[in-house]
N, C-alpha and C positions, 0 to 999 in steps of 0.2 A: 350559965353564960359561957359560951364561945370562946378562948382567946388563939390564939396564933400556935402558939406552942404547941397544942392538943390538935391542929391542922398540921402543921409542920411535918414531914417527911422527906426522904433523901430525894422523894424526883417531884416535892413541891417547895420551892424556894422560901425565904420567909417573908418576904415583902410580897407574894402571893398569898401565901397565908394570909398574912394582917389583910390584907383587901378581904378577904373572902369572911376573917371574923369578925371585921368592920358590919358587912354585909349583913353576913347573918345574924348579928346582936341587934341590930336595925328593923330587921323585916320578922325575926323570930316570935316577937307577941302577937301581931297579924295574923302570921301564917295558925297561930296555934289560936286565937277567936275566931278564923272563919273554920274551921273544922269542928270548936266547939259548936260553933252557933249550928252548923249545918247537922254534926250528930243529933244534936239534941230535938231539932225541928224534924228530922229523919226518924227518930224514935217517937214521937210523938206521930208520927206522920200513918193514916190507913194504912198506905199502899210505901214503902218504899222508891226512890229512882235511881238512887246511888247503891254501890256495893259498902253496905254499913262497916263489916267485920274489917274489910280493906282500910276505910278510912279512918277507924281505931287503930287495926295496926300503925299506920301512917303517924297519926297522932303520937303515941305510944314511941318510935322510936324516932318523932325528931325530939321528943323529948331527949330522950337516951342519949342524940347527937350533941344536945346542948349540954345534956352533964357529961359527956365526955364518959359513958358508961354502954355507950351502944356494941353490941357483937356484930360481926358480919353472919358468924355461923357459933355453934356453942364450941369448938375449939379456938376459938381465933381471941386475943385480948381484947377488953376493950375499949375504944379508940374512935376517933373521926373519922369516917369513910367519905370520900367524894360519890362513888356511885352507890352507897345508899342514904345520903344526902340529896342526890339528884333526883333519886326515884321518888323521896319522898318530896320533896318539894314538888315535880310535877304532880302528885296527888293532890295537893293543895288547890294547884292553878286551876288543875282539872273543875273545882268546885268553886274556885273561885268566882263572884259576881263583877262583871265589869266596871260595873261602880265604887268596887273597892278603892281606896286612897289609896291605899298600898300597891296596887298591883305592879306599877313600874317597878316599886322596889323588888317585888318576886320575880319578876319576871330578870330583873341585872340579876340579884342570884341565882337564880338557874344559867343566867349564860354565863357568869363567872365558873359556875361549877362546870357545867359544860366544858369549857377552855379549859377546865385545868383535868379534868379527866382527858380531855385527849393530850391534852402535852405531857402526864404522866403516861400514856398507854406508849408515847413516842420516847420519850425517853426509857421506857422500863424494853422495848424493842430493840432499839440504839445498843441499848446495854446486852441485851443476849444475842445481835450478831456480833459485837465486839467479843464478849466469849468464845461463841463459835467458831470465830477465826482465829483465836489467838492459841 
């Protein structure tokens, strides 16, 4: 499970934060039964139509996101990522059926994650022409 703290970084606030592990402690059981339901009907399935190895990865590291044990790369800790948080969430939607209950919910977490990856990329900017100039 999610919480604020393990989101929290110096160019994400923490009242962003808690929005975002509100969020995704909300939509995180969804997102992780339409991937089961879809791998398993996929492996079962002749012919494949999805990229199966992809959507295991997917699987696999919003797991990771939610223990708070996900890497960006093997030297990095690990930690919360918003853009691999993003990515993996669009792999969901990507499979997601529109009849889903949930999909509103996926869909405000992606654009929560969304919004906060650019206002980290603008602030982490901010901060290296302040550098620059100083």
């Amino acid at each position: 499970m999610l919480n604020a703290d393990s989101v929290t970084s110096r160019y994400i606030p923490v009242e962003q934060a808690q929005e975002i592990a509100v969020a995704w402690n909300g939509v995180y059981p969804a997102m992780r039964r339409v991937l089961d339901a879809v791998i398993k009907a996929q492996r079962g399935a002749e012919r494949c139509t999805v990229n199966l190895p992809r959507l295991e990865r997917a699987r696999r590291e919003l797991g990771q996101l939610d223990r708070g044990t996900y890497r960006g790369c093997t030297r990095s800790p690990a930690a919360f990522s918003l853009s691999g948080s993003l990515s993996n969430v669009r792999e969901v939607l990507e499979v997601t059926s529109v009849g889903t209950p949930e999909l509103g919910d996926m869909y405000r977490l992606a654009a929560l994650l969304a919004d906060a990856n650019v206002q980290c990329a603008r602030r982490f900017a901010a901060e290296q022409e302040a550098a620059r100039s100083a």
